[in-house]
C-alpha positions in Angstrom: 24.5 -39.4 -65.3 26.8 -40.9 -67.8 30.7 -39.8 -68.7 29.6 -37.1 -71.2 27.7 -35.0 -68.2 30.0 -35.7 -65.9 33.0 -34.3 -67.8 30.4 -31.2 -69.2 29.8 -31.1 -65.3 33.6 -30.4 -64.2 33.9 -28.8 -67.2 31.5 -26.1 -66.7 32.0 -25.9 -62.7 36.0 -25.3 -63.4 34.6 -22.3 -66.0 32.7 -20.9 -62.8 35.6 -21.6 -60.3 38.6 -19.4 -62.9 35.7 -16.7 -63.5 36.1 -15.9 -59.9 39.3 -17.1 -59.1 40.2 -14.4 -62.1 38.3 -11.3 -59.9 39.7 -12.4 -56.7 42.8 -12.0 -57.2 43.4 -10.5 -61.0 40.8 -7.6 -60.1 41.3 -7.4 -56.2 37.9 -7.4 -55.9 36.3 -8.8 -52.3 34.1 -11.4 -52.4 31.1 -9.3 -51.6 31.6 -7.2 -54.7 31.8 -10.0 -57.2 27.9 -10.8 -58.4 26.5 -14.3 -59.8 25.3 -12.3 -62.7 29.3 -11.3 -63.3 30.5 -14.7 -62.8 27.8 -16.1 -65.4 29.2 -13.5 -68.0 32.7 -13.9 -67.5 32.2 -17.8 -68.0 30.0 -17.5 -70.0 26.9 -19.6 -68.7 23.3 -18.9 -67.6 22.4 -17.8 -64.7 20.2 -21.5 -63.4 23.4 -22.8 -64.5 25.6 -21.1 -61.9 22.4 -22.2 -59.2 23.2 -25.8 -60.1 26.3 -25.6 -58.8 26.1 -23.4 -56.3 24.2 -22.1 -53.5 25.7 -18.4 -54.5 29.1 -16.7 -54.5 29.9 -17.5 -50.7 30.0 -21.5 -51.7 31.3 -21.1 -54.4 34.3 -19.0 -52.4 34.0 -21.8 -49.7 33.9 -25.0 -52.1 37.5 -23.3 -53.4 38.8 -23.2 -50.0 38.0 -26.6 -48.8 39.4 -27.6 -52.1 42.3 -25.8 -51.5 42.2 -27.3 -47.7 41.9 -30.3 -48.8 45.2 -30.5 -51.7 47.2 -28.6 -48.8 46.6 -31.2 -46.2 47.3 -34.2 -49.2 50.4 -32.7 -49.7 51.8 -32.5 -45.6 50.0 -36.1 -45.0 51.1 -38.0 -48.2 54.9 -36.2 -46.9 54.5 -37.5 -42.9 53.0 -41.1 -44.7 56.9 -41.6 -46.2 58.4 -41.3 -42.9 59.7 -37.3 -43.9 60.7 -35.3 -40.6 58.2 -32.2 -39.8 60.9 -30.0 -41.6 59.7 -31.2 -45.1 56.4 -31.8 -44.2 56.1 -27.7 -43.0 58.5 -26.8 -46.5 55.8 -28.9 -48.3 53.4 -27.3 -47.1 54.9 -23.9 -47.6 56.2 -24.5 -51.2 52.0 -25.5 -51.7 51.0 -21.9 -50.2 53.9 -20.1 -52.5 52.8 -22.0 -55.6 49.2 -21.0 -55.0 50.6 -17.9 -53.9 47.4 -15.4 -55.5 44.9 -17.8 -54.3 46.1 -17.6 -50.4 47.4 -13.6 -50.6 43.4 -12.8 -51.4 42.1 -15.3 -48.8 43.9 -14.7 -46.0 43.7 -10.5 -46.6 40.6 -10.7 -47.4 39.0 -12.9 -44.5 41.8 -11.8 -41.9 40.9 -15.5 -40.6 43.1 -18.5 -40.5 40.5 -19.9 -43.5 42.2 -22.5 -45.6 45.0 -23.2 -42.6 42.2 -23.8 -39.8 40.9 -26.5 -42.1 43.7 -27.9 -42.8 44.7 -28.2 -39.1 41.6 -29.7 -38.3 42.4 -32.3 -40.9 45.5 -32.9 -39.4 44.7 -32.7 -35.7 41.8 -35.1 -35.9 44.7 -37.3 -37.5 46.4 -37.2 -34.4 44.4 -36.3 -31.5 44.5 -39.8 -30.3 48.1 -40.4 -31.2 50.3 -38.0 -29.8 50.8 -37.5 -26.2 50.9 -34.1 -24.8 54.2 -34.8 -23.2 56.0 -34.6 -26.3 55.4 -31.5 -26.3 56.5 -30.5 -23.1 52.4 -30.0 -22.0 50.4 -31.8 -19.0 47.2 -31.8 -20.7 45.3 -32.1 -24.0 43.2 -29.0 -23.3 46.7 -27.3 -22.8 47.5 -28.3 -26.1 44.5 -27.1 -27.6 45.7 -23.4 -26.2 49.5 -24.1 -27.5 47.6 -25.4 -30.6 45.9 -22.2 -31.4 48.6 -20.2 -30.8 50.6 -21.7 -32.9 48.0 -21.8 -35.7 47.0 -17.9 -35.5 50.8 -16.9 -35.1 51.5 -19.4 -38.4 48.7 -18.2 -40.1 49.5 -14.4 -39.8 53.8 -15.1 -40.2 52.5 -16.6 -43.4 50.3 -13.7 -44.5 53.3 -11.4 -44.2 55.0 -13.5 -46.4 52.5 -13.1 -49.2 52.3 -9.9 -48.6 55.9 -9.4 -48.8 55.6 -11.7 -52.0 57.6 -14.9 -50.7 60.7 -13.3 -50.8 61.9 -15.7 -48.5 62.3 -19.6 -49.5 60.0 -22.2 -47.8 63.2 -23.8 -46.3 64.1 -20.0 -44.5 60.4 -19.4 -43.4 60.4 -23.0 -41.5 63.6 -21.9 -39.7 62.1 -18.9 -39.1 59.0 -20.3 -37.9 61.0 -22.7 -35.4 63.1 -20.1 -33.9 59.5 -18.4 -33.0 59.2 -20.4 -29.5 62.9 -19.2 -28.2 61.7 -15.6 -29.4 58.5 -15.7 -27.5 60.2 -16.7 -24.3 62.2 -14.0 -24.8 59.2 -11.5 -25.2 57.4 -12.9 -22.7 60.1 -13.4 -19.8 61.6 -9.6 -19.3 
């Protein structure tokens, strides 16, 4: 393929991605309502050209979120590669979510799953399943962390749907010390 297809390529396939990006979150409609013949009108393409791209609107959907995945987890790892302390790296990755606030709002309402977050964790785990000992973090074993790991995941991933919901009132830098203060508050709620 030479330059010229490649670039019509991207070209066309970031039509397809904005067409329903734009009825995700401009039109609030679900992903089940949003048809390949809508997406082909809206960017204006035919129909065997959507199928080149994609298998149907569910890729499509899950292309954007591993892209999505994949620039959030660049962002926290290029941040831990200069040496920053896990406060920046979490503010980085927070400040990503905010910026693509519409994007993560609709995902994470509309799949009520940890979506775009459990990829990126399992980007970042697999970084560091071999390198970090469970003992710095005050566990015995590594299938104790996996239990610690998902609660900290579900807990982040539904602390940071509130905040979209809410519209990100707060600033990256307040939701991290809000998210570290969580472990104190669970012992608290737990030990009565």
């Amino acid at each position: 393929m030479n330059k010229k297809d490649n670039r019509l390529t991207r070209e066309t396939d970031e039509k397809i991605i904005r067409s329903v990006y734009f009825m995700m979150t401009k039109e609030h409609r679900p992903i089940s309502r949003i048809t390949v013949r809508e997406i082909c009108e809206q960017a204006d393409i035919h129909r065997s050209t959507f199928y080149a791209h994609y298998r149907d609107v569910y890729d499509l959907v899950e292309r954007v979120e591993q892209n999505m995945s994949r620039h959030l987890t660049e962002a926290f790892l290029r941040k831990l590669d200069e040496g920053a302390p896990a406060r920046e790296c979490f503010i980085e990755i927070l400040t990503f979510i905010c910026d693509h606030s519409e994007f993560y709002l609709y995902y994470l309402t509309e799949s009520e799953s940890s979506g775009v977050l459990q990829l990126a964790w399992n980007i970042i785990s697999d970084r560091f399943s071999s390198s970090v000992l469970p003992e710095r973090f005050g566990v015995s074993t590594y299938d104790e962390m996996k239990f610690h790991g998902a609660f900290f995941l579900f807990g982040l991933t539904a602390v940071v749907r509130l905040w979209l919901q809410d519209g990100c009132r707060e600033k990256p830098e307040e939701l991290y010390d809000i998210i570290r203060r969580q472990g104190s508050v669970q012992n608290a709620m737990t030990e009565w």
